[in-house]
C-alpha positions in Angstrom: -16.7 32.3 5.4 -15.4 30.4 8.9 -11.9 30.0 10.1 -12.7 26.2 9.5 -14.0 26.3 6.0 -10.9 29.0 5.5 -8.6 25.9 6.2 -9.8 23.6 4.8 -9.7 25.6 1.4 -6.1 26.6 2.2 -4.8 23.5 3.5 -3.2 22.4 0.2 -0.6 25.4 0.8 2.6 24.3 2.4 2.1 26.1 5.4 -1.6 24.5 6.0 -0.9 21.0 4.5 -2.9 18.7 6.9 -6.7 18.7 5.3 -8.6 16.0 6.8 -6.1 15.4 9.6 -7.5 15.8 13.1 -6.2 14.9 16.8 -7.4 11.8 18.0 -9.3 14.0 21.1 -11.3 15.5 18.0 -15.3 14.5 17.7 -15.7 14.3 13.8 -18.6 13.3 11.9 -18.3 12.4 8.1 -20.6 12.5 5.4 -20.1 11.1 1.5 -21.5 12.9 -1.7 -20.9 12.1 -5.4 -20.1 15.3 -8.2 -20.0 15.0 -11.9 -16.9 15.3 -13.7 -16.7 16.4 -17.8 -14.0 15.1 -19.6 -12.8 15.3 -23.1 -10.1 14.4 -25.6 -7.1 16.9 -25.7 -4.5 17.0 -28.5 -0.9 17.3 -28.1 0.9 18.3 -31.0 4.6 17.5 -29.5 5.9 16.4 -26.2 9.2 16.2 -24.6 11.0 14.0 -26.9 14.5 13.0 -24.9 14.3 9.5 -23.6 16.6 6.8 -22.9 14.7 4.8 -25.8 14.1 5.4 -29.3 11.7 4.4 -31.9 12.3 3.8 -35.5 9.5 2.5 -37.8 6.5 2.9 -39.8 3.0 1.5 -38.5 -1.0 2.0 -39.6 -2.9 2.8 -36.6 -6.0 1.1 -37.2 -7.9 3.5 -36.0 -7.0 6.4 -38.1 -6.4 4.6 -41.0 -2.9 6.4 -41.3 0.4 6.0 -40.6 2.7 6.5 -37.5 6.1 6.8 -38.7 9.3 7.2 -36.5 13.2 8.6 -36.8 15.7 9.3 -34.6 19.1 11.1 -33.8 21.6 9.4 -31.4 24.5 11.0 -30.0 27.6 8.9 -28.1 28.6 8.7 -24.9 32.5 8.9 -24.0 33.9 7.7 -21.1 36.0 9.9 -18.9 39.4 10.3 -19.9 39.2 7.1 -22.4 42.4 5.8 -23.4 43.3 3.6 -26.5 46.8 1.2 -26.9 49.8 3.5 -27.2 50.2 4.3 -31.2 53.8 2.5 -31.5 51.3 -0.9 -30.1 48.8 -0.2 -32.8 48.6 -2.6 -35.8 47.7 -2.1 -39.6 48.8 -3.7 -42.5 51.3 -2.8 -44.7 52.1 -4.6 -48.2 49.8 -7.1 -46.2 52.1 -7.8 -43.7 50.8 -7.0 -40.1 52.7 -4.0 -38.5 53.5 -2.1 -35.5 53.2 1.6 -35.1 50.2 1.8 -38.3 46.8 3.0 -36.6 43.9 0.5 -39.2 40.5 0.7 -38.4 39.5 -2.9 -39.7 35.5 -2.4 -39.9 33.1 -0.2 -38.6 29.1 -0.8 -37.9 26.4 0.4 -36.0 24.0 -1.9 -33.9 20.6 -0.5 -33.1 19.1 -3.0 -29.7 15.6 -3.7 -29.6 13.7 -5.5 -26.6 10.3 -5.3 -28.4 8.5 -3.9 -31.8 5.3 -3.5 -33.1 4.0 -5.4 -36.3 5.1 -8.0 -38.1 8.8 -9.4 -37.4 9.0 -10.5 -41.2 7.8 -7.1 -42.8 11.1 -5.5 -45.0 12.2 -2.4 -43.8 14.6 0.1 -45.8 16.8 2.5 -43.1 19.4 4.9 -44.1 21.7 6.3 -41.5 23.5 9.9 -41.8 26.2 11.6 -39.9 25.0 14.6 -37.9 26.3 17.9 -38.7 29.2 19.1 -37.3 28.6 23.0 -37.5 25.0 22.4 -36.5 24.8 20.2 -33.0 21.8 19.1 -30.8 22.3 21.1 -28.2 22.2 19.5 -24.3 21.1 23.0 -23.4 17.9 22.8 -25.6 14.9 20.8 -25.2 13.6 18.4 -28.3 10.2 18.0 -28.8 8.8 15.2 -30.9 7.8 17.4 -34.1 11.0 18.6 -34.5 12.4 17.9 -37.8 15.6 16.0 -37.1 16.6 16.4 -41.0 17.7 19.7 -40.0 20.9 18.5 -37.7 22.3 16.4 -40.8 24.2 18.5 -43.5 22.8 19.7 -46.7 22.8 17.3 -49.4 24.1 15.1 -47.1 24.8 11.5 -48.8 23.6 8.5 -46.2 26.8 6.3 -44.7 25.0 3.1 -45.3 21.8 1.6 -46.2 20.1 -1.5 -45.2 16.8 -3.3 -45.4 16.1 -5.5 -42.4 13.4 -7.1 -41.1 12.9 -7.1 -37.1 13.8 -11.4 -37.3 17.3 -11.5 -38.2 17.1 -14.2 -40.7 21.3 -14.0 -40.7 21.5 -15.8 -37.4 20.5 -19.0 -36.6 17.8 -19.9 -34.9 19.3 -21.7 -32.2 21.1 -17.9 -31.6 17.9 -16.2 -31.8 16.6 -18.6 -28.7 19.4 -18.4 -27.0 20.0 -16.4 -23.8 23.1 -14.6 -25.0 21.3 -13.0 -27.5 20.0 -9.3 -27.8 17.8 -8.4 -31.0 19.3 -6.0 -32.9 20.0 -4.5 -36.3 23.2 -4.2 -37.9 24.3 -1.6 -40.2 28.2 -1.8 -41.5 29.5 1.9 -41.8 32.3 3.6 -43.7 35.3 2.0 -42.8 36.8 6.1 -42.9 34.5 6.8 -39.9 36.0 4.9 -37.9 39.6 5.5 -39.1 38.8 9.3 -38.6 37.9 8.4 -35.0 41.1 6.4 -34.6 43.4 8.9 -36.2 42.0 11.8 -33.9 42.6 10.3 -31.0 45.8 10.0 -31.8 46.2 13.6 -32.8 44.6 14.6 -29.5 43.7 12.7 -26.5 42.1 15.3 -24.6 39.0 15.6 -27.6 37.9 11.8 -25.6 38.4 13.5 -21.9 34.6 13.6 -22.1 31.1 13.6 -23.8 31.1 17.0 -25.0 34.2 17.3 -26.3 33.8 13.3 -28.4 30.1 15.1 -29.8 32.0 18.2 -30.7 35.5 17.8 -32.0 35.0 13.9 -32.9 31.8 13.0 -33.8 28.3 14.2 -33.6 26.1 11.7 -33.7 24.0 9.3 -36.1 20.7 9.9 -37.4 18.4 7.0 -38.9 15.1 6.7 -40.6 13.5 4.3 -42.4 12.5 5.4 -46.0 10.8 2.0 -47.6 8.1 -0.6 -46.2 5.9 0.2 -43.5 4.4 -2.5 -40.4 7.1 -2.7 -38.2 8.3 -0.2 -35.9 11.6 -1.0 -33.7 11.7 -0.4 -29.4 15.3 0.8 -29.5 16.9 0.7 -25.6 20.5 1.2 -26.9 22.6 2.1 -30.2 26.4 1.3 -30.1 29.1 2.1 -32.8 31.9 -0.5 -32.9 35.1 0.6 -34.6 37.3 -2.5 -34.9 41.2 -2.6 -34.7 44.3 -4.5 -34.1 47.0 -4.1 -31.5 50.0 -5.1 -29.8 50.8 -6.9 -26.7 54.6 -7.2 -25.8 53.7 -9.2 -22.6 52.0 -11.8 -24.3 54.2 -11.3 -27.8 50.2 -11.3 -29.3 48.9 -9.3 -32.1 45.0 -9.0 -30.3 42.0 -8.0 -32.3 40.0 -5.4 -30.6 36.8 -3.0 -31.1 36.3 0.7 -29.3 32.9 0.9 -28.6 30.5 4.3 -27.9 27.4 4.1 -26.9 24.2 6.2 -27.2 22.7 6.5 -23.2 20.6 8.7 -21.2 23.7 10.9 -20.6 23.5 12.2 -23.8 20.9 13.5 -26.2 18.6 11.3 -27.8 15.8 12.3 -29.8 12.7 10.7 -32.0 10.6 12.3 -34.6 7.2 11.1 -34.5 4.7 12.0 -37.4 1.4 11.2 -35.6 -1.7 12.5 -37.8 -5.3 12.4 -38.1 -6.3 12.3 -35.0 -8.9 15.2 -35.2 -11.9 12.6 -35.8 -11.0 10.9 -32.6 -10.5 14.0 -30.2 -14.4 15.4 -31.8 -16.2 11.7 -30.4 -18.2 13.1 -28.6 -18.9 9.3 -27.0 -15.9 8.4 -25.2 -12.1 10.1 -24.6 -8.7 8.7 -25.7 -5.3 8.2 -24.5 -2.9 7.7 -27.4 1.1 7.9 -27.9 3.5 9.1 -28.8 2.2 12.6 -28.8 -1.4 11.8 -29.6 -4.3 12.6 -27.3 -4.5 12.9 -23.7 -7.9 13.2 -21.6 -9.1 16.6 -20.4 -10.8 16.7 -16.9 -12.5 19.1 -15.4 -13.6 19.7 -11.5 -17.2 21.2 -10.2 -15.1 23.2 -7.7 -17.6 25.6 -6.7 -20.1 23.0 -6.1 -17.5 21.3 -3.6 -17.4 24.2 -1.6 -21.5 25.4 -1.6 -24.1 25.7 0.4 -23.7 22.8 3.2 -20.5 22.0 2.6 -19.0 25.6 3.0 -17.4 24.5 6.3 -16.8 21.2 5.7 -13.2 19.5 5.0 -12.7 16.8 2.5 -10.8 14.3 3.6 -11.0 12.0 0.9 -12.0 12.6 -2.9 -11.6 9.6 -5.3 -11.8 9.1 -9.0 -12.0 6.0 -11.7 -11.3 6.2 -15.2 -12.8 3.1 -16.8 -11.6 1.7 -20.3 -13.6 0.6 -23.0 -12.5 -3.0 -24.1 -10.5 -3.2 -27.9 -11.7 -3.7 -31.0 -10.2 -7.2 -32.2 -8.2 -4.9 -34.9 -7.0 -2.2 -32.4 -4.8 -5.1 -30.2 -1.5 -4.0 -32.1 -1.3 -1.0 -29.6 -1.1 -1.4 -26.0 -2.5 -0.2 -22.9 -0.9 2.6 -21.0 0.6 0.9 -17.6 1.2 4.0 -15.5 -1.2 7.9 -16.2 -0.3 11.4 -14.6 -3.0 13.7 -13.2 -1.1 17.4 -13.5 -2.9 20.4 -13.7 -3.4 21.8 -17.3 -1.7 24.9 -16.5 1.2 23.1 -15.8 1.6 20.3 -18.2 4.4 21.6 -20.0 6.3 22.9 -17.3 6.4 19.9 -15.5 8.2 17.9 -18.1 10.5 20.9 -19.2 11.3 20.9 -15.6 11.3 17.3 -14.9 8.6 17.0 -12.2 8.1 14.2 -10.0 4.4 13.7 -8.6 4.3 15.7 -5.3 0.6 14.6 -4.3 -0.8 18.0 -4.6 -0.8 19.0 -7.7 -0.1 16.2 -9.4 -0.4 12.3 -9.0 0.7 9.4 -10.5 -1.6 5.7 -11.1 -1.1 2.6 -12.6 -3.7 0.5 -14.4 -5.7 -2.3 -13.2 -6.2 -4.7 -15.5 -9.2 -6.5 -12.7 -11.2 -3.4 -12.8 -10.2 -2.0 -16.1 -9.7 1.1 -15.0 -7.3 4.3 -13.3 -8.4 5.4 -10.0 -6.8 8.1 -8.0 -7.8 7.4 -4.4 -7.4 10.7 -3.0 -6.8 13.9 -4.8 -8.7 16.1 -2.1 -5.2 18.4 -1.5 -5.7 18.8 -5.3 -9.1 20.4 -5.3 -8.3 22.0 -2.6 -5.4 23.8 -4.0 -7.5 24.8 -6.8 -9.5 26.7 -4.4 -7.5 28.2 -2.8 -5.9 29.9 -5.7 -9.3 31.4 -7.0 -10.2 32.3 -3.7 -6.7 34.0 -2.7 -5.8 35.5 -6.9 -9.4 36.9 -6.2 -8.7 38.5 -3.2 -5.2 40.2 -4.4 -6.5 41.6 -7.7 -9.9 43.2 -5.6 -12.3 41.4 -7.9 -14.4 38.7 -7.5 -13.8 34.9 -8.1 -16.2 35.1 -11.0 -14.3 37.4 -12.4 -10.9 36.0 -11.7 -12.0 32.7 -13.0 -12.7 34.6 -16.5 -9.3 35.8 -17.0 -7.4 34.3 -19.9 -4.3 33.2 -17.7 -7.0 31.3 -15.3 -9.4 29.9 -17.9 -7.4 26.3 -16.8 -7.7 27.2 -13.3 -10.0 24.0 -12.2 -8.9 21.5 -15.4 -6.4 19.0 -14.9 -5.1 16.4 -17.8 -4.4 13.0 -17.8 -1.5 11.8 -19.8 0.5 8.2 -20.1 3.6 8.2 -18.7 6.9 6.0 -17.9 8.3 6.6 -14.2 11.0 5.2 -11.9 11.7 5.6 -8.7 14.4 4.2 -5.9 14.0 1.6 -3.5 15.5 2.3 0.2 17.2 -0.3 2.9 14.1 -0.1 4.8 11.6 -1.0 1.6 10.1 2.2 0.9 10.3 3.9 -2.6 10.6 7.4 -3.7 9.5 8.5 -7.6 12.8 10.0 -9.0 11.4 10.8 -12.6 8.5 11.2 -14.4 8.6 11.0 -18.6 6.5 11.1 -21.1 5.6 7.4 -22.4 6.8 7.4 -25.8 6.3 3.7 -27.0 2.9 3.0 -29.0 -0.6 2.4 -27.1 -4.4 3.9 -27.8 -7.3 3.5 -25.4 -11.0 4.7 -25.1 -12.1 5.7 -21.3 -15.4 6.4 -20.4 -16.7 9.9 -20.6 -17.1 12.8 -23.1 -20.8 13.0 -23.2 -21.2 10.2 -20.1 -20.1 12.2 -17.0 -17.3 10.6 -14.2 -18.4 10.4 -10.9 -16.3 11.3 -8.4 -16.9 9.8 -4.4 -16.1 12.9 -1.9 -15.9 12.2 1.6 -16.6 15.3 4.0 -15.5 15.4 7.7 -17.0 18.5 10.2 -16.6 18.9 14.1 -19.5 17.9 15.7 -21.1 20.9 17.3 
């Protein structure tokens, strides 16, 4: 094989990174061919369940014909060093006369905040809520996976604190509230009035167990865990649970007896988890007509590259300078419009779909990408994932060469069997704006919120555009 052809198989490596890039003094001549690409539906049994947004529900996926169902475990954030009125300004009652120096918790709830849901806003829903176990705490050094059994972190024979049946319409507020801008859907659940006296009275026992996060989950309080155990049709978009333990206190400088709440609140800084039970899918992933994307921890698309066939014959010293790629979406069925269409899809190589979440990979271009969908074409399209197919062969070519067998043989290897595979899966991202307008993807997560597509493919092959560029000779 030539130099050239050498480079331009190598130039995904960081030291070669510049395929298709020539000086402006070079004489190029470009060419443009068009390769078949399989695809197929992949399961995935679990996926990286922490997220800054919860789900809590039951649903029929109308395609299945069985239910997606939803829990979820919360722990609460502490501020640094929070601080509470000094105990000889707290207030409680005494012979039901208001009185100094008496630590009261007056009520306790839990709100669960919701900016959308699926189903019907006027289907009943049953939810219990449990304390988490004290002797058995989600770990911030583990990862959670969406089949974990969340059951597991609450005691044995655990009793629930409170149960509720709520519909996502809160028919207890008005419905001038409900349109007004001041208001934020939610669900409220009144909890033992002892939990929050026992997070009162510790605090007053020792300060230092609020200095932070961990030491609130450990020595305070673990954490809430809900489910919903009667009705099914709705299922909640939860962006933030708070608990709000309400007291009364002393102000000498305003002689005023004040009513007032301490509130935590369950963020991204600390664990939060949902259970999804997602079943039945095995009749979609064997159509052999079309492939799926489906969340939470559903189905993903499989791809596949003709790598060899990039790289053959007359193309053997050619670059690629551009290689680009449509997936194409088959319209809904009138009864499928409940779920929605993924907004943004990863390309990551198959061999590294689970460490890139575990590891919280951003898109780096080469061996990975990131799209959104376009709702005018109805499609995905990666524009240009030649440093991506060229990557791939590069490894064969190079593993090949170290282990002193052939490529054929290399490429038959268990460990390489995903060698020229990639897999496309939904996904939520964010990224950071600069002063001078350019953005920078800072995260990449799994999409977690409820949507199901067909694409083209399975038995109807892609086509993928390649554009070659050679020195003229």
């Amino acid at each position: 094989m030539s130099s050239l052809a050498m480079l331009s198989i190598a130039s995904c490596d960081d030291t070669t990174g510049t395929l298709g890039i020539y000086s402006t003094g070079d004489e190029i001549t470009n060419s443009t061919e068009v390769f078949d690409v399989t695809t197929r539906s992949l399961k995935l049994d679990s996926v990286v369940a922490s997220s800054a947004r919860n789900y809590l529900g039951c649903i029929t996926d109308m395609e299945t014909g069985t239910d997606i169902s939803a829990d979820f475990a919360a722990q609460f954030y502490c501020f640094e060093d929070y601080t509470l009125p000094l105990h000889e300004n707290m207030v409680g009652d005494v012979d039901g006369v208001a009185t100094k120096g008496i630590v009261q918790c007056d009520s306790c709830e839990v709100r669960l905040f919701f900016d959308s849901f699926y189903g019907s806003e006027n289907n009943p829903m049953k939810l219990q809520v449990f304390e988490l176990d004290r002797n058995n705490i989600l770990s911030e050094d583990s990862i959670y996976y969406t089949d974990v059994n969340l059951s597991q972190f609450v005691p044995d024979n655990a009793v629930p604190l409170a149960s509720r049946v709520f519909t996502a319409k809160d028919y207890n507020v008005s419905e001038s509230t409900l349109k007004g801008s001041n208001y934020d859907s939610n669900v409220r659940i009144m909890l033992p009035r002892e939990l929050g006296q026992r997070i009162l009275d510790r605090y007053y026992v020792n300060a230092g167990d609020f200095a932070n996060s961990y030491r609130f989950i450990h020595n305070v309080f673990p954490g809430l865990y809900f489910r919903t155990t009667g009705g099914k049709g709705t299922m909640l978009s939860v962006y933030v649970g708070t608990i709000n333990v309400f007291y009364r206190y002393y102000d000498a400088e305003q002689d005023t007896i004040y009513d007032a709440l301490t509130r935590f609140a369950a963020t991204p800084e600390v664990i939060q988890s949902t259970h999804f039970d997602n079943e039945n899918v095995d009749a979609l992933i064997a159509n052999p007509t079309c492939t799926y994307l489906k969340t939470p921890a559903g189905i993903c698309t499989e791809m596949t590259f003709p790598i060899d066939e990039l790289f053959a014959g007359q193309h053997a010293t050619d670059s690629i300078s551009r290689a680009t790629i449509s997936l194409v979406r088959y319209n809904k069925l009138q009864d499928e419009d409940q779920f929605g269409t993924p907004s943004e899809l990863l390309m990551v190589r198959k061999c590294d779909m689970y460490r890139f979440f575990r590891k919280r990979g951003v898109a780096d271009g080469r061996t990975s990408y990131t799209t959104t969908f376009n709702s005018t074409y109805n499609s995905y399209t990666f524009n240009n994932i030649c440093r991506l197919l060229a990557y791939c062969k590069h490894e064969k070519m190079t593993g090949a060469k170290e282990m002193g067998i052939s490529e054929e043989a290399w490429a038959q290897l268990p460990e390489n069997r995903d060698w020229n595979k990639v897999v496309l899966i939904p996904v939520a991202t964010s990224a950071n704006t600069s002063t001078s307008g350019s953005t920078q993807l800072v995260s990449v997560s799994h999409d977690l919120s409820l949507s199901s597509i067909r694409l083209v493919g399975g038995n109807t092959k892609l086509k993928m555009q390649v554009v070659y560029s050679k020195f003229v000779q």
